[in-house]
C-alpha positions as CSV (number, residue, x, y, z in Angstrom):
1,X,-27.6,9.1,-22.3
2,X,-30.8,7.2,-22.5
3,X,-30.8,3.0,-22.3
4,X,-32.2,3.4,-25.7
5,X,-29.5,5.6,-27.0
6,X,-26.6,3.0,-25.0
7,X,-28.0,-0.2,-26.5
8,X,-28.2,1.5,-30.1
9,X,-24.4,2.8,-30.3
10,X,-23.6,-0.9,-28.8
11,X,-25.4,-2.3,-31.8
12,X,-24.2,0.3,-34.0
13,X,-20.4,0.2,-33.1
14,X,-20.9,-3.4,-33.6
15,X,-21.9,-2.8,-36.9
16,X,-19.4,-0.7,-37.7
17,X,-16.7,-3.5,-36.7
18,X,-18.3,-5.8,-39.1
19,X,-17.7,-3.4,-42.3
20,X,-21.1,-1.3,-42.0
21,X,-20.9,2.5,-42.9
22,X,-21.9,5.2,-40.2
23,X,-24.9,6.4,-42.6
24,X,-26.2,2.5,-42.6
25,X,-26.3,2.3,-38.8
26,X,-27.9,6.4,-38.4
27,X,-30.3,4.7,-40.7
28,X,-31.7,2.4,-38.3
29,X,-32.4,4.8,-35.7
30,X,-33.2,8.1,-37.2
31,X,-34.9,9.4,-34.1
32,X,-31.4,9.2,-32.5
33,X,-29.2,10.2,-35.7
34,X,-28.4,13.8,-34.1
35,X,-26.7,11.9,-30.6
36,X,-25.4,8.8,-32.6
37,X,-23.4,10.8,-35.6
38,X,-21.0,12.0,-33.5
39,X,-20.1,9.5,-31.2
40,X,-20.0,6.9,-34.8
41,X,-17.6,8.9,-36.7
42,X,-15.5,9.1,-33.9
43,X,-15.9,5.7,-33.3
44,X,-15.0,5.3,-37.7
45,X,-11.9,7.6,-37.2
46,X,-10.2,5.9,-34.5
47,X,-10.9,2.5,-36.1
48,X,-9.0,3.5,-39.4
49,X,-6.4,5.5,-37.5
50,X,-5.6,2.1,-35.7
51,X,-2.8,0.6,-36.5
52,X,-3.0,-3.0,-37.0
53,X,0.2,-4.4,-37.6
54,X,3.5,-2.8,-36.1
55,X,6.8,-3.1,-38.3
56,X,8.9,-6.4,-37.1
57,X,11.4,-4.5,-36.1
58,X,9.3,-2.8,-33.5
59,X,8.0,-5.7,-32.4
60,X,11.4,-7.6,-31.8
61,X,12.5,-4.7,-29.9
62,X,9.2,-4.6,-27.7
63,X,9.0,-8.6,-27.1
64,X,12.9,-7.9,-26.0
65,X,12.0,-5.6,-23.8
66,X,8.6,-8.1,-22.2
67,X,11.1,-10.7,-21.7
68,X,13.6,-9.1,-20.0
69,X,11.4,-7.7,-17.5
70,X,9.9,-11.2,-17.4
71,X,13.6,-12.8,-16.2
72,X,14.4,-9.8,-14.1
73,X,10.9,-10.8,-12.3
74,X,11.4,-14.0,-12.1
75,X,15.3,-13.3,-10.5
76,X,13.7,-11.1,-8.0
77,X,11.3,-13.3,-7.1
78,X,13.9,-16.7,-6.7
79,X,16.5,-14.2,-4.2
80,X,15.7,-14.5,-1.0
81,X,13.8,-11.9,0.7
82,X,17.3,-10.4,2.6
83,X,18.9,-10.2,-0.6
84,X,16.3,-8.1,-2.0
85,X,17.0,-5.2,0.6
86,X,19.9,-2.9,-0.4
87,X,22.9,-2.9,1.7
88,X,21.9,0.0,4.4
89,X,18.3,-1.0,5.0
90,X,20.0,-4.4,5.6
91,X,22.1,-2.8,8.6
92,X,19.5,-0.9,9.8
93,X,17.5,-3.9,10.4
94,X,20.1,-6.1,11.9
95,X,21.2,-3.2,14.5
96,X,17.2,-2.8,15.2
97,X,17.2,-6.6,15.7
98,X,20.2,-6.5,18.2
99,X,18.4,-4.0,19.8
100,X,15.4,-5.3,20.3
101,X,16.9,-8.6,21.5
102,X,19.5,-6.6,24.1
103,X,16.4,-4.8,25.7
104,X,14.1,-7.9,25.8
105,X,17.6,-9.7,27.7
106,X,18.0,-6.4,29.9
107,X,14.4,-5.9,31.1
108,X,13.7,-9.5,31.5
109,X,17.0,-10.4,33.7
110,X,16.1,-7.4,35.5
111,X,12.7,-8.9,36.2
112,X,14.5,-12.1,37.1
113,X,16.8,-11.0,39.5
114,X,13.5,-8.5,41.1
115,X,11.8,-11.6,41.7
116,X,14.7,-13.7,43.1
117,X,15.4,-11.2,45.7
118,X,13.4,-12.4,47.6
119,X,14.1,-15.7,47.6
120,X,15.4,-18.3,50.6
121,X,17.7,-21.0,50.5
122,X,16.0,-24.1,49.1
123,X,13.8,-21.7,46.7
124,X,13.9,-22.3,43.0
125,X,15.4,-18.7,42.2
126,X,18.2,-19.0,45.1
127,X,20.5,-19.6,42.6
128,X,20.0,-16.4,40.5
129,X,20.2,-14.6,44.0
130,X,23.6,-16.0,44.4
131,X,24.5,-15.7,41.0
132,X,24.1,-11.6,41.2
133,X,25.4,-11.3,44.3
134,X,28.3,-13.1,43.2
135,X,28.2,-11.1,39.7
136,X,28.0,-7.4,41.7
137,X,31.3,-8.7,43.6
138,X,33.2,-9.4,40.5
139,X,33.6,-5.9,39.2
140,X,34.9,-4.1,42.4
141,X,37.7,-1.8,42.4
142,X,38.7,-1.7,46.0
143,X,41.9,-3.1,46.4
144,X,42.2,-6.3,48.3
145,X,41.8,-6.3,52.5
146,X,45.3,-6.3,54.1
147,X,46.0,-8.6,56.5
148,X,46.5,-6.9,60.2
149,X,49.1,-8.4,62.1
150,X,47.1,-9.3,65.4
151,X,49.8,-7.8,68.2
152,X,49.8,-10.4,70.3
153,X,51.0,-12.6,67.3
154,X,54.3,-11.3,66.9
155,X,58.1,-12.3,66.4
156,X,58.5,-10.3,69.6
157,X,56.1,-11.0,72.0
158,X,57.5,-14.9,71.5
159,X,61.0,-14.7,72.9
């Protein structure tokens, strides 16, 4: 399609909107009449196959419907963003959360206690130093050291 051809269907369908007849407007541009008659009774046949107005009862039924859509927006949109997630992905992103927060605790106190074994007495990281040492201690099995009896100690060897 031509410039020429696109500014006379504008003006045409214009036309056509204001009550014209398709002959009137082929009229005006006879040297396009074979490209415009098509595209103008189209243009006719869909404007009187519009409908204009819709029976009440239609349209009580579809402003229902655009309203109720409206508040069930306008819930989703006042619930918090947590409440919005359905009960498993909830789960799933608290366990990944715990997760995430155990592994950060894990390889960071193992990067604390790496760079507190080296430390001396008087050091700022002496205290985690003791602190694990102490903390390997506390979960060992072995069952208390007995006591020897020295042998030069006894009931015996005092009378």
């Amino acid at each position: 399609m031509t410039d020429q051809l696109y500014e006379a269907l504008a003006e045409s369908l214009d036309a056509i909107e204001a009550g014209a007849d398709v002959e009137t407007c082929l009229a005006r541009y006879p040297h396009l009449a074979h490209e415009l008659r098509p595209l103008l009774v189209t243009a006719a046949q869909a404007r009187a196959a519009a409908v204009t107005d819709a029976p009440p009862d239609v349209m009580r039924r579809a402003r229902a419907r655009v309203l109720d859509a409206a508040a069930e927006m306008r819930e989703r949109a006042a619930a918090p963003p947590i409440a919005r997630l359905r009960w498993p992905a909830r789960l799933t992103r608290l366990v990944f959360t715990v997760l995430a927060v155990l592994t950060f605790m894990v390889t960071g106190g193992a990067g604390l206690v790496s760079a507190a074994s080296g430390a001396l007495p008087g050091d700022r990281l002496y205290p985690v130093k003791r602190g694990w040492a102490c903390a390997c201690c506390l979960p060992s099995t072995r069952p208390p050291a007995r006591r020897w009896k020295k042998p030069w100690k006894t009931n015996a060897s005092t009378k």
